[in-house]
N, C-alpha and C positions, 0 to 999 in steps of 0.2 A: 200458177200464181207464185211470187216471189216475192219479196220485201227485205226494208235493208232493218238491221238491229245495230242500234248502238247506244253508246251510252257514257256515263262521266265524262264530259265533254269540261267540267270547269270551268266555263268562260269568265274571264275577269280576274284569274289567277295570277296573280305577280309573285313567281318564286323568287325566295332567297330575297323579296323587295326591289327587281329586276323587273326594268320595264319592258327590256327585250324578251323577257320570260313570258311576261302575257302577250306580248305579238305572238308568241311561238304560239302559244295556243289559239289562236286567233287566225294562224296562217292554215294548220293542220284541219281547225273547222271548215275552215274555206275551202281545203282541199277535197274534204270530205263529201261534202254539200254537191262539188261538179262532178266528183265517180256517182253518187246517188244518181246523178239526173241523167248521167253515160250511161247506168243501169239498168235505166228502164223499168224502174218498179213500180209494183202496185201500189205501196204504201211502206209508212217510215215510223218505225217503232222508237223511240227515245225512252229510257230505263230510269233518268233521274239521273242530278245532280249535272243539269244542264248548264248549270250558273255555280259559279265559287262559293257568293254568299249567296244569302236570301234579299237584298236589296242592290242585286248589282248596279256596277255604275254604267252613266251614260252607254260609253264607248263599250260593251259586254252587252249591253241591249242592242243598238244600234250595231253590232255586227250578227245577232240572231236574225234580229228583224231582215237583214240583207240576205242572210242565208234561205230563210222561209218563204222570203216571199219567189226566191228563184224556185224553188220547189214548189211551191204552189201554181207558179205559172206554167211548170211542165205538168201540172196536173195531177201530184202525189199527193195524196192526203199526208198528214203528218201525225201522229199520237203520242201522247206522253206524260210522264207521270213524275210527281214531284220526288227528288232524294232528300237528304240528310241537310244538305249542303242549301238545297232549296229552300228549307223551308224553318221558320220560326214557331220553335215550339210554344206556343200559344195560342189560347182557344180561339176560334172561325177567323186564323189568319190566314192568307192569301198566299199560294207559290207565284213570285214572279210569271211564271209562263201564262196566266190567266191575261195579262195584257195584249197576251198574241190570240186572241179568244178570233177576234174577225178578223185576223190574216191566218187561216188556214191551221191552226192548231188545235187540235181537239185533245182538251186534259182530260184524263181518268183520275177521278177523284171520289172521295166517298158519296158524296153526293149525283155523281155519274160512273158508277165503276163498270158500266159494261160500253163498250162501243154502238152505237146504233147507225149501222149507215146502209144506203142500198145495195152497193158494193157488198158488202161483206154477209148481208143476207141472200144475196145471189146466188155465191160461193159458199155457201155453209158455214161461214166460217165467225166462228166466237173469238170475240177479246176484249179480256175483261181485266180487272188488276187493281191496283190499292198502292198508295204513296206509300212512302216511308214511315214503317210506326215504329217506335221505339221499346227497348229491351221490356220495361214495366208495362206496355201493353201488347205483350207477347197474347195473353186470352183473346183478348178482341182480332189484334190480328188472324191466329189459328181460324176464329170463329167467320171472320170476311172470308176468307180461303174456303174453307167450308162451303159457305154460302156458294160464292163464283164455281166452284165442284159440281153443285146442283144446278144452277141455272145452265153452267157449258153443258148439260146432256141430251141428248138429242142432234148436236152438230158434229158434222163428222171432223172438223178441226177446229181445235182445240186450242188458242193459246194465253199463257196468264202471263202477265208483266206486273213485275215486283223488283221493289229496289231493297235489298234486305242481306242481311249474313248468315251462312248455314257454318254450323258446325263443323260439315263434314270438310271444309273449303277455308275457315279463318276460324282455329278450335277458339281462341282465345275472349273475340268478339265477335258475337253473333245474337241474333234474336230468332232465329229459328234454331232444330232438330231437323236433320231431314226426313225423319218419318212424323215431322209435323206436316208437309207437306203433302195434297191431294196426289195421286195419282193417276189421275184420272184427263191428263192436259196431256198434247201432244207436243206442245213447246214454251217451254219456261223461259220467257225473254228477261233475265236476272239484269240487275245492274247493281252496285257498291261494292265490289272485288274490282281490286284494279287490274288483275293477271287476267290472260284470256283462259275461259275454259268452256270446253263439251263434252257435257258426259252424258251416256243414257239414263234415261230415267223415267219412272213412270211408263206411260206410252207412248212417247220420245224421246226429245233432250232438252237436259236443263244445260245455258247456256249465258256465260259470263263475255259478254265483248270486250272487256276491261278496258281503261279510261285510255284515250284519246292522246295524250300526251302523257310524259314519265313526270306525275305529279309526288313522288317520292323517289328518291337513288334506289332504293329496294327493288323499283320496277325495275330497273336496269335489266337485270337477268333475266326474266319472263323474255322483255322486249326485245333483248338480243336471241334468244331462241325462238319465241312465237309472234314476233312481230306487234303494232300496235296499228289500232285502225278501227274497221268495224266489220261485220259478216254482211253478206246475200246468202236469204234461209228461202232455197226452194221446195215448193211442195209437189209431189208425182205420186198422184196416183193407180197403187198397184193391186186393183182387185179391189177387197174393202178394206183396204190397209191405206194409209195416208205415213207417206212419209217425207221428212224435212231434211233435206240436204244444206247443208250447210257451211259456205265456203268463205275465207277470210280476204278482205281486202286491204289489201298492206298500203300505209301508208311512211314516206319517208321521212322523217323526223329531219324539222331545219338546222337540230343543233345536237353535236355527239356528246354523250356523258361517259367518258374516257374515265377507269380507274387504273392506278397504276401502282404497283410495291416495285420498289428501289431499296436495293443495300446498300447501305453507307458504303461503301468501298467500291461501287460502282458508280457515286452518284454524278461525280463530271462526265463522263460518257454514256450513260444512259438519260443525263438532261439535256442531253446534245441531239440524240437519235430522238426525244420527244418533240423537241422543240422543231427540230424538221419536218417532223409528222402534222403538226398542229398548224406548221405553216404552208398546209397542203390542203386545208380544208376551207370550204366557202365561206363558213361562221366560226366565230371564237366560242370553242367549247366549255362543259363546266366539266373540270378538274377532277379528281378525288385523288390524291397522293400519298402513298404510305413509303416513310425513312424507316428502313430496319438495320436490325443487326448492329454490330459494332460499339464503338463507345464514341458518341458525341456529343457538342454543347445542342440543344436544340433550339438557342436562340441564333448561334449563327446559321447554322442550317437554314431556316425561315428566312432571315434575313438572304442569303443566296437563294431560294428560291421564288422569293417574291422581286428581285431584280429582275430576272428571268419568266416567269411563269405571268404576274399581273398586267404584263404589254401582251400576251398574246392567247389570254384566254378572256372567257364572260367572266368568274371567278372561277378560283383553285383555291380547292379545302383540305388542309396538310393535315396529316396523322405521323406521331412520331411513335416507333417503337424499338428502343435503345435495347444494348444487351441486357442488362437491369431491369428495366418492365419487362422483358422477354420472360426472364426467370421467375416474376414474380408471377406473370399469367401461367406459365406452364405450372407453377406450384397450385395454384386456385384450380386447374384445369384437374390436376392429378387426384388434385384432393377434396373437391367441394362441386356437388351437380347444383345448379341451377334452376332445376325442374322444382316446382312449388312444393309436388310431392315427398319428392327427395329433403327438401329441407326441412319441411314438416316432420320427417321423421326423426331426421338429423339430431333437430332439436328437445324432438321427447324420449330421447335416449336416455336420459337421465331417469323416465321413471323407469326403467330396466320391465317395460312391459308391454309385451307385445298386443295385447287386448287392445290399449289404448290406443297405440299406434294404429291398427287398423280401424277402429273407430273414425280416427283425426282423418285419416287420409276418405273413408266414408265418408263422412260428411262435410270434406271440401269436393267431393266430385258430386255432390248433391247439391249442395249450394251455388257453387259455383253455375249451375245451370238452374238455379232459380227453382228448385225444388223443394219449397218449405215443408210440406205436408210428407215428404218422404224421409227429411232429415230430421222431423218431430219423431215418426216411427221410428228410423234411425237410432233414435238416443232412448225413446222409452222401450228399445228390447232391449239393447245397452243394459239400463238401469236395472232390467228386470231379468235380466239371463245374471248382473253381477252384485249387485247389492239387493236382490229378490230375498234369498233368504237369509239377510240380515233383517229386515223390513220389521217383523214380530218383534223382535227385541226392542229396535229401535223405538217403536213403538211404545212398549211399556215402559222403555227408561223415559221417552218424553211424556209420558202420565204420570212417571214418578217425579219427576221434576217441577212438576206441572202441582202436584200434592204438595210437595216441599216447601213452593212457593206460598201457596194457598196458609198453609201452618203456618210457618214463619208472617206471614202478614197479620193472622188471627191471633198470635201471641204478641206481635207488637202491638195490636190495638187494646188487648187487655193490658198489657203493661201501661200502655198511656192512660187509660180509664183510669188505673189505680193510682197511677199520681195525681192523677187530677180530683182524684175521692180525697186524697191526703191531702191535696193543695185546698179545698175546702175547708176540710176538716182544720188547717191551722187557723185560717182565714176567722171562722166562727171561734174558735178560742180565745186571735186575738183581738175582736172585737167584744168580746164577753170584757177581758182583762183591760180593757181601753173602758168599757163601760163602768167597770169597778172606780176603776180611777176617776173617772170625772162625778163619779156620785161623792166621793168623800172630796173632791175637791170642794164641792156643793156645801156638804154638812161642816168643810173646815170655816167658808165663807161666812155659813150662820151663826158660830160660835165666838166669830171674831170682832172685839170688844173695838169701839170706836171710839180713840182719844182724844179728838177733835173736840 
């Protein structure tokens, strides 16, 4: 048995806002689709992030649809699972792919995450898998993993399809630990790594096809070393051993991603020797140019390079780095790490304590992987290995202050009581002395003789 794996296909992607950028990728699928059917396989795994967005357009549908239905009519079942890129985070939304439901696609979804077909019950063979879930529902995800663990046993092959990031492979962004992962699969058909990778694992390998075309410059270097394309994963078995060979199918990329560093003091004759080069290729390439060294303006520089470079590339993206920025990078280089770690520390140097420092740098390697309940521990042995036996004291001073309050409240309410006893008390005097008065106003009125 054998089958193709691929994945990150993009379709609909217009890099850079370049519409010959999405032909590229449109041409490479195509390519793809006819070695598949040269192959001869049994069937066609897809990893996610079959489409750019989640609503692709027309023309991104309309070249799937062309693709699948050639593969259907040679008779390959097709599988596959929604990525990142697929899918709208929003409750009981739809992955595009669900349209291709009655032309030969069968999605693995929560709602169907294991394969059911006669084929593959013939052949022993399990696949099962889970779309794309996101960092905060890392539990659920672990927990579906789990599940698919228990239901593949009993088959002697094994294989899960996930579109997901492992730590051990992209430290920065990921939703898995690899020891989140079962062990218990004979092939881990991975997709959202755009590099290719195989490595043992478990009881085979986990396996990254990485995307289809150079959807970042970063790929560059993967692609010039391990090529871009997809695998044929054969299975041979040897005794009760099931094992998955696994070989890569290169595909030629319709357009080069040339990077080039030029020193300023070279730069008329090594824009001569490029520009010859470039006008040896089939397609106008994308660029990447670095000016170094020397002292120069870098507007006229650009200005000479874009005379040159804009008639015989797709675009070219200049980077200038003059003697002057040179110096200031090699100063930042010498004296300042970049590592999160490093600067964390960097910056609590100031409390001149080492405790703390290791504390801070604990609980960003705890956090940073989503570890709340161990960064709580974290801080409450903290609190209790360093201000543990201050605790007591603290303690009685805040009962004392606590009593302090209490008195001073009780003596100002007495203090107001007794003025307000004396604000009485004048209150009744001077009404006593108001009453004096109007009685003899009284008795002078009686006495007073009418000459009328």
């Amino acid at each position: 048995m054998k089958f193709a794996h691929l994945s990150d296909t993009h379709l609909g992607y217009r890099q850079y806002g370049l519409i010959e950028r999405e032909y590229d990728f449109y041409n490479v699928f195509n390519e793809i689709v006819d070695k598949i059917i040269d192959e001869r396989v049994d069937f066609v795994i897809h990893s996610g992030d079959l489409f750019e967005i989640a609503k692709p357009s027309p023309n991104a549908l309309l070249i799937f649809q062309e693709g699948l239905m050639k593969i259907k009519e040679s008779g390959i079942p097709f599988f596959a699972i929604a990525g990142n890129h697929d899918t709208i985070l929003r409750q009981n939304a739809l992955p595009p792919q669900i349209l291709f439901k009655k032309l030969g696609l069968t999605l693995i979804s929560p709602n169907n995450p294991i394969i059911n077909s006669s084929f593959l019950r013939e052949n022993d063979i399990f696949i099962g898998g889970t779309p794309y879930i996101s960092k905060s529902q890392t539990p659920l995800l672990k927990s579906l993993l789990s599940d698919l663990s228990k239901k593949s046993e009993g088959f002697s092959k094994r294989i899960l399809v996930a579109h997901q990031g492992i730590d051990k492979y992209i430290p920065f962004d990921y939703e898995l630990e690899i020891s989140d992962i079962p062990t218990s699969f004979n092939y881990y058909a991975m997709g959202h790594v755009h590099n290719r990778i195989i490595d043992d694992f478990g009881q085979g390998r986990l396996v990254y096809p990485g995307s289809t075309e150079i959807w970042r410059s970063n790929e560059v270097t993967d692609y010039k070393k391990n090529g871009k394309g997809f695998y044929i994963v054969d299975t041979s078995e040897n005794g009760a051993e099931n094992r998955f060979d696994v070989d890569p199918i290169n595909i030629e990329l319709p357009r080069e991603f040339i990077s080039k560093n030029i020193e300023y003091g070279k730069l008329n004759s090594e824009l001569n020797s490029l520009e010859s080069y470039i006008s040896s290729l089939n397609n106008k390439p994308i660029l990447n140019i670095t000016i170094e060294k020397g002292n120069f303006n870098t507007s006229d520089v650009y200005k000479k390079l874009n005379n040159i470079l804009s008639k015989i590339t797709l675009m070219f993206r200049p980077t200038f780095r003059n003697e002057e920025l040179i110096i200031e990078e090699r100063y930042i280089k010498d004296n300042t790490s970049l590592e999160p770690k490093d600067l964390l520390v960097e910056s609590l140097k100031s409390f001149d304590n080492e405790d703390i420092s290791n504390l801070a740098v604990d609980l960003l390697d705890s956090l940073s992987k989503d570890k709340f309940e161990d960064s709580q521990k974290i801080a409450d042995l903290f609190y209790e290995e360093y201000f543990g036996q201050y605790e007591t004291e603290f303690k009685k001073i805040i009962k004392q202050e606590s009593k302090n309050k209490k008195d001073n409240k009780s003596r100002l309410n007495s203090k107001t009581k007794s003025n307000k006893n004396n604000s009485n008390h004048e209150n009744i005097s001077n009404n006593n002395s108001n009453k004096n008065i109007k009685d003899s106003d009284e008795k002078f009125k009686q006495t007073t003789i009418d000459f009328n």
